[in-house]
NUBAKE-478523 format. One record per atom (N, C-alpha, C): residue number from 0; atom name; y, x, z. Coordinates in steps of 0.1 Angstrom, whole numbers. Atoms other than C-alpha are relative to their C-alpha. Example, Ala and Ser with C-alpha at 12.3 -4.5 7.8 and 13.67 -1.06 7.14 Angstrom:
<recs>
0|N|-12|9|0
0|CA|-45|123|78
0|C|12|9|0
1|N|-11|-9|0
1|CA|-11|137|71
1|C|11|-8|8
</recs>
This chain:
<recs>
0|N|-10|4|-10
0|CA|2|199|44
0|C|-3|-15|4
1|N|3|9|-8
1|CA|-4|172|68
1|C|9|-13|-5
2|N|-13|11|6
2|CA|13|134|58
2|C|7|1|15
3|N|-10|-1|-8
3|CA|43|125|78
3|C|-2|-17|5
4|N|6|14|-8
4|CA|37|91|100
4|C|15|-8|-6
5|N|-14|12|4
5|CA|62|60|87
5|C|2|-9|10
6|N|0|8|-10
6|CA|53|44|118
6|C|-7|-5|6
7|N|11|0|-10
7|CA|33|29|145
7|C|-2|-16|3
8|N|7|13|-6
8|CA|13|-1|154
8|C|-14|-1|8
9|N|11|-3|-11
9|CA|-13|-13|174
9|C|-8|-14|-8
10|N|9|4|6
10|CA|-41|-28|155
10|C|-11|-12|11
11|N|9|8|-12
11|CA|-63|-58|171
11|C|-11|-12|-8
12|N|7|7|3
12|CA|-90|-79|166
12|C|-14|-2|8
13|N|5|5|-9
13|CA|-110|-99|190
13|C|8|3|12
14|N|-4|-8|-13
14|CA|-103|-81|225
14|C|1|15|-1
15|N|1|-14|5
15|CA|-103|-48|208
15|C|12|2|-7
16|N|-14|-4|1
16|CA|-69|-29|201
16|C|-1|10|0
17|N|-3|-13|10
17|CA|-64|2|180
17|C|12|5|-5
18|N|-14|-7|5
18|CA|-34|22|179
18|C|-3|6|-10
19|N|1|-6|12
19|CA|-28|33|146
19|C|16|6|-3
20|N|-9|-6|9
20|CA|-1|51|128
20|C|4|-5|-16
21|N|0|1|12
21|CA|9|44|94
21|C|9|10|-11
22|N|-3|-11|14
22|CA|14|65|59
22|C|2|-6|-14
23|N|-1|4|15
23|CA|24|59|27
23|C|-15|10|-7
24|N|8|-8|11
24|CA|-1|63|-2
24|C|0|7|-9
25|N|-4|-6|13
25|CA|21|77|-24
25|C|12|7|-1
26|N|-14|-6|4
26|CA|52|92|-36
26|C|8|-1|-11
27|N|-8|5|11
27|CA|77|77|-56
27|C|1|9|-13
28|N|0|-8|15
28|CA|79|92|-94
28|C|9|4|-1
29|N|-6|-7|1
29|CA|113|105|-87
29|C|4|-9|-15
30|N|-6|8|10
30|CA|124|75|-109
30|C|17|7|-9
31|N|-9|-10|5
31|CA|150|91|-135
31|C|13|-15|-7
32|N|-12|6|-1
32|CA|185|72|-136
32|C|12|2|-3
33|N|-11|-9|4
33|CA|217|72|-149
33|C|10|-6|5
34|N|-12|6|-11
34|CA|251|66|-131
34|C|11|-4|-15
35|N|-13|9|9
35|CA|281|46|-148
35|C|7|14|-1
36|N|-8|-4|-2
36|CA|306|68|-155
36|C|18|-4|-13
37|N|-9|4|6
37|CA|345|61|-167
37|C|0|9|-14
38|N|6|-9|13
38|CA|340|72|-204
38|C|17|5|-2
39|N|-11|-4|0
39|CA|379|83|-200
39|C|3|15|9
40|N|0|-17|-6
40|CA|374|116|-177
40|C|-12|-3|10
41|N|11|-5|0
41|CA|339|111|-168
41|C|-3|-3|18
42|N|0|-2|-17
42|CA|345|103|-127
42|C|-13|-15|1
43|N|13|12|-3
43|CA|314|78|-114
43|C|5|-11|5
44|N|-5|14|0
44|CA|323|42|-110
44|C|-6|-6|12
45|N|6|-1|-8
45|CA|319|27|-83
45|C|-3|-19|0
46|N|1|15|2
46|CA|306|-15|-76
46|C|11|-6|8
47|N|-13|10|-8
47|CA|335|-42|-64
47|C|-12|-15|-6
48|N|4|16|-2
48|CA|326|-78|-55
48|C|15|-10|-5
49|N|-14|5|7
49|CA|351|-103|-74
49|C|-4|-18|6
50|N|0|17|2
50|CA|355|-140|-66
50|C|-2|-5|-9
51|N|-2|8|8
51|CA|345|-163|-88
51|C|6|-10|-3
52|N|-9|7|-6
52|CA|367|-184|-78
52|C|16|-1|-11
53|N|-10|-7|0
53|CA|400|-168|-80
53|C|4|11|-8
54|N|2|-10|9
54|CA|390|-135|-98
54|C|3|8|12
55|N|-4|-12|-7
55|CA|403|-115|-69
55|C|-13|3|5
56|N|8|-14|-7
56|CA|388|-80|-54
56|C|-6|-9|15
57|N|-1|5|-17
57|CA|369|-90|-18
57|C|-5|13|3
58|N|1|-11|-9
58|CA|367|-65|6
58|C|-17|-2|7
59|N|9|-1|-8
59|CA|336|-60|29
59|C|0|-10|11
60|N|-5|7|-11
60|CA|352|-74|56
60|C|1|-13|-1
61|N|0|15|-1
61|CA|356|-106|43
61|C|-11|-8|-14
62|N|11|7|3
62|CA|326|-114|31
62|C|-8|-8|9
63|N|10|2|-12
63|CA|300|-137|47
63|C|-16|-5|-10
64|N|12|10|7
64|CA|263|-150|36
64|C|-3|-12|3
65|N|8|17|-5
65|CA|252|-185|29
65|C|-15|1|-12
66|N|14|5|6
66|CA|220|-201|15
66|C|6|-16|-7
67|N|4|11|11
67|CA|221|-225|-19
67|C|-7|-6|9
68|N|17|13|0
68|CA|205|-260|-5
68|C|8|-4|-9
69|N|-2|8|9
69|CA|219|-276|-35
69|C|11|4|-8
70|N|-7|-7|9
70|CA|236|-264|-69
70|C|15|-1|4
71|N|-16|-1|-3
71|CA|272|-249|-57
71|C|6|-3|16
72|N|-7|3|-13
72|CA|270|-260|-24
72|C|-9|12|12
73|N|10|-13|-11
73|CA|261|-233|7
73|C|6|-2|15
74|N|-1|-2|-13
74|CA|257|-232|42
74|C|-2|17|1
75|N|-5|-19|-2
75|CA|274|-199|57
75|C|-5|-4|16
76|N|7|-3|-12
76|CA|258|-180|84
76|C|6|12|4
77|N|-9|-11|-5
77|CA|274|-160|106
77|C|-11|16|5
78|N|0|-10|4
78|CA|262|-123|110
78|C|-18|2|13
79|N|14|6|-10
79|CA|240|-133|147
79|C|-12|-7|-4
80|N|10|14|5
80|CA|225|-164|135
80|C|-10|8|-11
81|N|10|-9|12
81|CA|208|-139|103
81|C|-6|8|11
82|N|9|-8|-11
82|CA|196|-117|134
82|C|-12|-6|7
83|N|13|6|-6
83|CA|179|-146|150
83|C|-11|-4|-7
84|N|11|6|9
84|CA|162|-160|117
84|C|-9|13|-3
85|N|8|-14|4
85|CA|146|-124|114
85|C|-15|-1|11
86|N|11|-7|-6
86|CA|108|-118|127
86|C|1|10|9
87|N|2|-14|-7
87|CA|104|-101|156
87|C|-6|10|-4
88|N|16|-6|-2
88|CA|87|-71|150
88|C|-6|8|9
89|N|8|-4|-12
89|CA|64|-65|172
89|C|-14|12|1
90|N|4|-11|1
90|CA|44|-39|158
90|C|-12|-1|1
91|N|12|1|-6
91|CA|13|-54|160
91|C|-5|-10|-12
92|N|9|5|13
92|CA|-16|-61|131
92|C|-7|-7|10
93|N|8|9|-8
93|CA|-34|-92|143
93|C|-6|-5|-17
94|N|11|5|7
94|CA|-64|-98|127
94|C|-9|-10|3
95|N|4|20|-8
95|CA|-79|-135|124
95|C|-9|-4|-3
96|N|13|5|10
96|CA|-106|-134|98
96|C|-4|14|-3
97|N|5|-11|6
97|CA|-129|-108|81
97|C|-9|-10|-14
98|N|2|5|8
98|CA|-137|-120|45
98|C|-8|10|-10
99|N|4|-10|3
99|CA|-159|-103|19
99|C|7|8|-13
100|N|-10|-9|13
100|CA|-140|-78|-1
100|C|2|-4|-13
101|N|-4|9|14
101|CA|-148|-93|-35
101|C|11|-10|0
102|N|-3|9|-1
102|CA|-134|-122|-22
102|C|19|4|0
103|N|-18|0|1
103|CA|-96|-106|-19
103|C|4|5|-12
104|N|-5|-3|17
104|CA|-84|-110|-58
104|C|14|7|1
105|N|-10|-7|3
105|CA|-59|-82|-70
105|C|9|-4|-6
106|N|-14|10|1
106|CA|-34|-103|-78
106|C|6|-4|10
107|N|-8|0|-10
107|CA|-28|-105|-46
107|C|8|15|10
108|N|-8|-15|-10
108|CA|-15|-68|-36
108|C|6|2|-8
109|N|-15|-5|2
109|CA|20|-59|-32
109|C|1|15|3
110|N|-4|-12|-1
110|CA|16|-26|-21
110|C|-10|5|11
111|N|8|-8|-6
111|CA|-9|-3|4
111|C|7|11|14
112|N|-4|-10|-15
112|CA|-4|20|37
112|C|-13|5|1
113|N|14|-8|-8
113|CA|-31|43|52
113|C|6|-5|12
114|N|-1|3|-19
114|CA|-39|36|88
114|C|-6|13|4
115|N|5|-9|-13
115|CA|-45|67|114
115|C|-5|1|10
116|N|-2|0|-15
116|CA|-55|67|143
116|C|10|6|13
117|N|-7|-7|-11
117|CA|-32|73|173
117|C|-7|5|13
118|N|8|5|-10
118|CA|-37|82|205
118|C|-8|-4|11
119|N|10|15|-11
119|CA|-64|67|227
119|C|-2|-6|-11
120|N|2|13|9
120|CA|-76|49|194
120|C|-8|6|-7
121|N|11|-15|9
121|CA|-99|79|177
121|C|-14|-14|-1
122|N|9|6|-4
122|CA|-128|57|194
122|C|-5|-12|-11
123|N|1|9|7
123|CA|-122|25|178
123|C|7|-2|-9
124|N|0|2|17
124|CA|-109|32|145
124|C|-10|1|-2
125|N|10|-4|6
125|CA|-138|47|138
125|C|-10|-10|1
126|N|8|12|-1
126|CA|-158|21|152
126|C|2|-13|-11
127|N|-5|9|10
127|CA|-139|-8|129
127|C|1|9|-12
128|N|2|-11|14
128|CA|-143|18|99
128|C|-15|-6|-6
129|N|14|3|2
129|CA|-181|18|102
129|C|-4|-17|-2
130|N|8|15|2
130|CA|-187|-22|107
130|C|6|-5|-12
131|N|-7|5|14
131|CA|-160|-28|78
131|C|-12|2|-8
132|N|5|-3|10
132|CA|-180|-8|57
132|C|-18|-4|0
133|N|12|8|-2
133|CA|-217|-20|70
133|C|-3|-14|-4
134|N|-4|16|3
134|CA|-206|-57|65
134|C|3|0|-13
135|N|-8|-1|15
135|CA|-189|-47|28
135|C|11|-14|5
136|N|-9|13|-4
136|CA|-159|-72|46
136|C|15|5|1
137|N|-13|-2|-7
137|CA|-119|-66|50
137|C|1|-10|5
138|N|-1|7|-8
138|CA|-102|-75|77
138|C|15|-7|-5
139|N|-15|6|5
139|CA|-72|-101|69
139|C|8|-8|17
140|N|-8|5|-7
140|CA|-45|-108|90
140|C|18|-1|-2
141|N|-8|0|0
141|CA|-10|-107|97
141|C|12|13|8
142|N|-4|-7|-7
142|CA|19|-83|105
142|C|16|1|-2
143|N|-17|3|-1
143|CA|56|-84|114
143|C|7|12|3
144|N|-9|-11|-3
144|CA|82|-58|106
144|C|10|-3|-9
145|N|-13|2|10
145|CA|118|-54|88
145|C|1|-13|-2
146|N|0|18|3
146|CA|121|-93|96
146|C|-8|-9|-3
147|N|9|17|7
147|CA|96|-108|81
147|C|-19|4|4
148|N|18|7|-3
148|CA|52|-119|85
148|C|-4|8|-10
149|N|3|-4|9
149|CA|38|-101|61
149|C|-18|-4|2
150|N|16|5|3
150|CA|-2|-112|49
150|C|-4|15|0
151|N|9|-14|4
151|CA|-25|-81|53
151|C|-13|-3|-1
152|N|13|-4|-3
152|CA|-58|-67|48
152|C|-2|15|2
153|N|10|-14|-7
153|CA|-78|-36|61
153|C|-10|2|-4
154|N|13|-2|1
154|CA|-102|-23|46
154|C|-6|15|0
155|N|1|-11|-5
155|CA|-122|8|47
155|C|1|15|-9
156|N|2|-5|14
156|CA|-117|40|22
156|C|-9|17|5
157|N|10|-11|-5
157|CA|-141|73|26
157|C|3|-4|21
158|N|0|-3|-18
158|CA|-132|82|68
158|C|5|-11|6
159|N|-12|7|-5
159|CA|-102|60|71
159|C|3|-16|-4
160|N|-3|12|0
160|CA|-88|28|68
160|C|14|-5|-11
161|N|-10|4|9
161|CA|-63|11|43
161|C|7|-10|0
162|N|-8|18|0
162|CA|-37|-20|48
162|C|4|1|-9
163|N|-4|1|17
163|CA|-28|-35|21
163|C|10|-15|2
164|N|-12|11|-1
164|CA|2|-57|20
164|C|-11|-10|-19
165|N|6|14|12
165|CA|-8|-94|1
165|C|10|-9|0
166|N|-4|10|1
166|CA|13|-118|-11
166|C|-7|-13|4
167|N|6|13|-9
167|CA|10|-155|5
167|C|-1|-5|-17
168|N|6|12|7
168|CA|-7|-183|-16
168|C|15|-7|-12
169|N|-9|8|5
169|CA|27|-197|-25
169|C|9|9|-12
170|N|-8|-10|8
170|CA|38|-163|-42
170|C|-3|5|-11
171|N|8|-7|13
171|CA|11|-159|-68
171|C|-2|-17|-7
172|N|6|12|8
172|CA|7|-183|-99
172|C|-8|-1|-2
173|N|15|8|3
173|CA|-24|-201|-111
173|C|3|14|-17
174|N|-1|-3|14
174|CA|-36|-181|-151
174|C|-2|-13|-6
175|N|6|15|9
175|CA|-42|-216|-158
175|C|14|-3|-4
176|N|-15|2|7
176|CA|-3|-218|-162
176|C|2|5|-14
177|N|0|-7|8
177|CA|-11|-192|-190
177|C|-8|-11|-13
178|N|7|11|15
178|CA|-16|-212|-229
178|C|-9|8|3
179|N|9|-15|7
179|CA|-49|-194|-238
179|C|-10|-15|-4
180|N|8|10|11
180|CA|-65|-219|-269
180|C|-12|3|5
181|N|18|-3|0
181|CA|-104|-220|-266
181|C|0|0|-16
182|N|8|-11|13
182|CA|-119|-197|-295
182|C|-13|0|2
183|N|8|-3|-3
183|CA|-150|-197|-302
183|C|-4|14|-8
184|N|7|-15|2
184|CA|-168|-159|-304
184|C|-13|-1|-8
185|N|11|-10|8
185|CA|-193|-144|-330
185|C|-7|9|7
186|N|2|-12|-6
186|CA|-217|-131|-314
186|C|-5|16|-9
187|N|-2|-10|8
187|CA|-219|-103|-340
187|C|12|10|8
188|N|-14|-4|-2
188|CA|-182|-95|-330
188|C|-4|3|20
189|N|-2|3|-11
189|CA|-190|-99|-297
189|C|-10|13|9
190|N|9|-11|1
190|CA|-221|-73|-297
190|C|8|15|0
191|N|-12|-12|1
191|CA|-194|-45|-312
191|C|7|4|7
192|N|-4|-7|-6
192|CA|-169|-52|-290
192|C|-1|9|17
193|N|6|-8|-11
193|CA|-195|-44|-260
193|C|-4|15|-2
194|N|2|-11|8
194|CA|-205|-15|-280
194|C|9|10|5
195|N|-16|-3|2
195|CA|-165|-4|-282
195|C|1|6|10
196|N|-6|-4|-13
196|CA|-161|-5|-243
196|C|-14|11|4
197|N|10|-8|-10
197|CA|-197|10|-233
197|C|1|21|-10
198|N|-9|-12|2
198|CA|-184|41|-260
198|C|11|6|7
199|N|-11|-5|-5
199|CA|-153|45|-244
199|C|0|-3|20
200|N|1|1|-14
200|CA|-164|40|-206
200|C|-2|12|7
201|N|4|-10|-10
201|CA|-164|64|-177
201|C|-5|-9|9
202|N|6|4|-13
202|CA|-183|63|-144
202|C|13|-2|12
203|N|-9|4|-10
203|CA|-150|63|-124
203|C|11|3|-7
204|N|-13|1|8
204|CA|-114|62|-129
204|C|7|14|8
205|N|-2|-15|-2
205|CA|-98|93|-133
205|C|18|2|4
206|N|-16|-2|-2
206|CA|-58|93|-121
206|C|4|14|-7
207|N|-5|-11|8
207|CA|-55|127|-132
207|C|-2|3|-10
208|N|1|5|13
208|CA|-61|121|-165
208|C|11|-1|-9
209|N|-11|5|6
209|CA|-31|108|-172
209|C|13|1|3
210|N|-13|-4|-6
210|CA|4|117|-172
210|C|10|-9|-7
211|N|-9|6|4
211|CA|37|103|-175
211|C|10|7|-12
212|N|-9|-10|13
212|CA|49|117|-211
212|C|10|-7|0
213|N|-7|1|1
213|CA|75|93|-214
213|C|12|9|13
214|N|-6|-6|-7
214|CA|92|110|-183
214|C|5|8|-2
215|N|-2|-14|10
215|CA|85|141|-196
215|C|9|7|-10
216|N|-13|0|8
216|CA|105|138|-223
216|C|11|-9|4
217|N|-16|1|-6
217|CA|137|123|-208
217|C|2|11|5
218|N|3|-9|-12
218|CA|133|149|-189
218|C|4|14|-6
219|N|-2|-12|13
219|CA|133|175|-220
219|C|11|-5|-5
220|N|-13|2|4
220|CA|160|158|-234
220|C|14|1|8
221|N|-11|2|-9
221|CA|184|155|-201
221|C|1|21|-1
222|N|-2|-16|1
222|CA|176|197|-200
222|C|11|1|-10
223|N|-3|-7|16
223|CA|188|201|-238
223|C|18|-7|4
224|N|-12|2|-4
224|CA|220|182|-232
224|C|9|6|13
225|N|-4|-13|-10
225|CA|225|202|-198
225|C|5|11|-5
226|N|-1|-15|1
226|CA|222|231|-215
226|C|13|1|-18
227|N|-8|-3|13
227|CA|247|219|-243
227|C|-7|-4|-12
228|N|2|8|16
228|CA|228|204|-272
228|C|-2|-15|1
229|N|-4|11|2
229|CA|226|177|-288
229|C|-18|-8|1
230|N|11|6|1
230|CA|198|152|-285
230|C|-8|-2|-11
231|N|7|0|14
231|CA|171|149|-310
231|C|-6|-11|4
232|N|9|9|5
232|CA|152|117|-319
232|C|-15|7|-7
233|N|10|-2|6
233|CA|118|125|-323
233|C|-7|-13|-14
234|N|5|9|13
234|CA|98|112|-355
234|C|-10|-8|4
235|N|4|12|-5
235|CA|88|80|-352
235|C|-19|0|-10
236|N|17|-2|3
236|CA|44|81|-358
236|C|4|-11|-13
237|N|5|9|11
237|CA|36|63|-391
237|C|-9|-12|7
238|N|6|13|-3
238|CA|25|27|-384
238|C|-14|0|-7
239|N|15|-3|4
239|CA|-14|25|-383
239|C|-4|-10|-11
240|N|3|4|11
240|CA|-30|9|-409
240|C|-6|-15|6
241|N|6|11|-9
241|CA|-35|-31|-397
241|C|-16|-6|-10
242|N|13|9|7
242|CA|-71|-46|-402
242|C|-1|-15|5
243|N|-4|16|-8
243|CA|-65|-80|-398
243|C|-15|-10|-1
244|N|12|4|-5
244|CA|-106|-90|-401
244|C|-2|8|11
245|N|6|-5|-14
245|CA|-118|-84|-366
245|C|-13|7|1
246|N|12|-10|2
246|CA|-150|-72|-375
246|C|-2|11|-10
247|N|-3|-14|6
247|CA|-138|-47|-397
247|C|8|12|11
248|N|-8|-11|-10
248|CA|-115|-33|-369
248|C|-7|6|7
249|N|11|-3|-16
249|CA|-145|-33|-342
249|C|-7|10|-11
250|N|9|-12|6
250|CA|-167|-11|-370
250|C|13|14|-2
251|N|-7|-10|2
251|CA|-135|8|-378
251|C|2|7|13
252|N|-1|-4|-14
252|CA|-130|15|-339
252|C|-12|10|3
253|N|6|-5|-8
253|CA|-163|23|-332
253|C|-6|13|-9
254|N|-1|-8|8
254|CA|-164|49|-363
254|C|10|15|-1
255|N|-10|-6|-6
255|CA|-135|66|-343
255|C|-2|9|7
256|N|6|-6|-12
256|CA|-156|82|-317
256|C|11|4|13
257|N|-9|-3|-10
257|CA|-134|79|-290
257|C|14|-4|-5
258|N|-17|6|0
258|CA|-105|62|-304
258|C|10|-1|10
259|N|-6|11|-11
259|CA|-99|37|-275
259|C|2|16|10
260|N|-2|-10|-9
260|CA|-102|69|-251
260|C|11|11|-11
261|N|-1|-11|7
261|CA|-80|91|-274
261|C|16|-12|0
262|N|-8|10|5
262|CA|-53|60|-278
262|C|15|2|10
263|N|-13|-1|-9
263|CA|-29|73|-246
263|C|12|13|-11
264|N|-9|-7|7
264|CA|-14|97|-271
264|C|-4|19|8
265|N|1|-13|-4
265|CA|-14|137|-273
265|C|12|9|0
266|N|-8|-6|-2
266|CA|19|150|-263
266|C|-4|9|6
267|N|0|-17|-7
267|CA|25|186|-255
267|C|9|-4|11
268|N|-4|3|-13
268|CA|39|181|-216
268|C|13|12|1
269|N|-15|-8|-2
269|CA|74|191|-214
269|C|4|7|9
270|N|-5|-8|-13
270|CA|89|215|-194
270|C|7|-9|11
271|N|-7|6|-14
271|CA|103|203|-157
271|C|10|1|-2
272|N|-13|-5|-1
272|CA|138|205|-154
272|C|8|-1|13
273|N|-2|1|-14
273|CA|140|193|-116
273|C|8|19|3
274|N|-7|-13|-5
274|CA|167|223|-101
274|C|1|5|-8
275|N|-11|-5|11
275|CA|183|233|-132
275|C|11|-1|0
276|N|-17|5|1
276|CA|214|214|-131
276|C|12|14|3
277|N|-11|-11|-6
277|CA|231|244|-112
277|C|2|11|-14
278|N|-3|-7|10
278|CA|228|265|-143
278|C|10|-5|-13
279|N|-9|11|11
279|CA|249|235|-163
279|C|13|9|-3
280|N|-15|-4|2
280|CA|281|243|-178
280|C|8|-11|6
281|N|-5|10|-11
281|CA|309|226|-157
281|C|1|-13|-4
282|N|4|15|4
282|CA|309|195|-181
282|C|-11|-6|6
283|N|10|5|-8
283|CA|277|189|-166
283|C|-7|3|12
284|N|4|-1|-14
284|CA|278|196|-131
284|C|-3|-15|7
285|N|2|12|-3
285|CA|277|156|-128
285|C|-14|-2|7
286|N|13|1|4
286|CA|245|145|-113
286|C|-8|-9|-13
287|N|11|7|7
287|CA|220|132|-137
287|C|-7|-9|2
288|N|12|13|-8
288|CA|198|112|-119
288|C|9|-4|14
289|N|-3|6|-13
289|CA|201|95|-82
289|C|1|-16|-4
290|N|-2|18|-3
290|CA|210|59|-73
290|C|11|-6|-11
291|N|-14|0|14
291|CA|229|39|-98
291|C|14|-7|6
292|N|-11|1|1
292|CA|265|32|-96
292|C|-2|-17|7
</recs>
């Protein structure tokens, strides 16, 4: 099945302009959540805004927003004035540089889109596809939607093309902020633990590989109480045995054959329970999941 378009822009760089479409890359995990409820007859709770002030209830209606410039004191803004400070968006990826892909560190992406082509734009996607990938360069620019500038890049993935939302300069910290003592390395130790990784390495990274067991089991557990039992605590693994010399661990590791790859754990993949609830007993016709309270 075909993706479903999230929306539309018109892509540019130089004198060249490329309608595009955009798609999500993904699809939320169906994050699993649990609602408040009155532990007195079980009804779902709902949020209230309280004065700090006063203590009293406020309504909707008489709320307004301001902006902290200085502890406890705020400038209020009326409901317009927040409409004007908003980015136009104008729907339009403007591209200002092209840099070489090494060059944009993952520490700076917030999140990804596919681009499409729309159309009248078949032509010159494909065209900015090809030079991307001839050059090894994304393209970095800028793009304004839901209020605000957002930092992008473009780059190119098999056919198609990929924006990639980036945090600005001012939003990522330095690792130099991070303690990290200077140690000096063995190269003995140091031999092993290359050893370690070129045992446990693949040629590409495999997403399907790996599943979400903790899910899984919430998931097995939220069934069993549906269906009227009681929850079980699974048995907690025996604590592994610590080797507190480092070069005893690296020979113990690499004596493992596949430890490090063997280390995500071997749960048996629990049954689904998505579209059961209707079979609940009426104590638990409640939902289970959704948005929280």
């Amino acid at each position: 099945m075909s993706a479903h378009s999230i929306g539309s822009a018109t892509l540019s760089f130089g004198l060249v302009s490329v309608p595009v479409k955009m798609f999500s890359t993904g699809e939320s995990g169906a994050a699993i959540s649990f609602n408040w409820l009155h532990k007195k007859d079980g009804a779902r709770l709902k949020q209230q805004y309280v004065c700090s002030k006063d203590g009293e209830k406020v309504e909707k209606d008489d709320m307004v927003k301001g902006y902290e410039f200085t502890k406890g004191q705020y400038v209020i803004f009326a409901p317009e004035e927040l409409k004007a400070l908003e980015e136009k968006a104008t729907g339009a990826i403007e591209i200002t540089e092209f840099v070489p892909a090494q060059q944009v560190d993952r520490v700076y992406l917030e999140k990804s889109y596919f681009l499409g082509p729309d159309k009248g734009g078949e032509r010159a996607y494909r065209l900015l596809c090809e030079a991307l990938k001839q050059t090894g360069r994304v393209a970095v620019g800028q793009y304004a939607a839901r209020g605000k500038q957002y930092l992008i890049s473009v780059r190119p993935l098999e056919d198609g093309l990929v924006m990639e939302q980036l945090r600005y300069a001012s939003e990522v910290r330095s690792i130099g902020e991070v303690p990290i003592p200077k140690t000096e390395l063995k190269k003995p130790e140091l031999q092993l633990a290359t050893q370690l990784i070129e045992q446990a390495s693949s040629e590409a990274l495999r997403p399907e590989a790996y599943e979400d067991n903790v899910r899984k089991r919430i998931l097995e557990q939220i069934q069993r109480k549906v269906e009227g039992k009681e929850i079980t605590e699974e048995p907690a693994e025996a604590p592994k045995t610590q080797i507190i010399d480092l070069m005893e661990a690296l020979k113990a590791s690499l004596k493992g054959k596949g430890a490090v790859a063997g280390a995500a754990g071997e749960r048996k993949p629990a049954k689904r329970v998505e579209g059961k609830a209707a079979k609940a007993a009426p104590v638990a016709k409640r939902k289970v999941g959704g948005a929280r309270a």
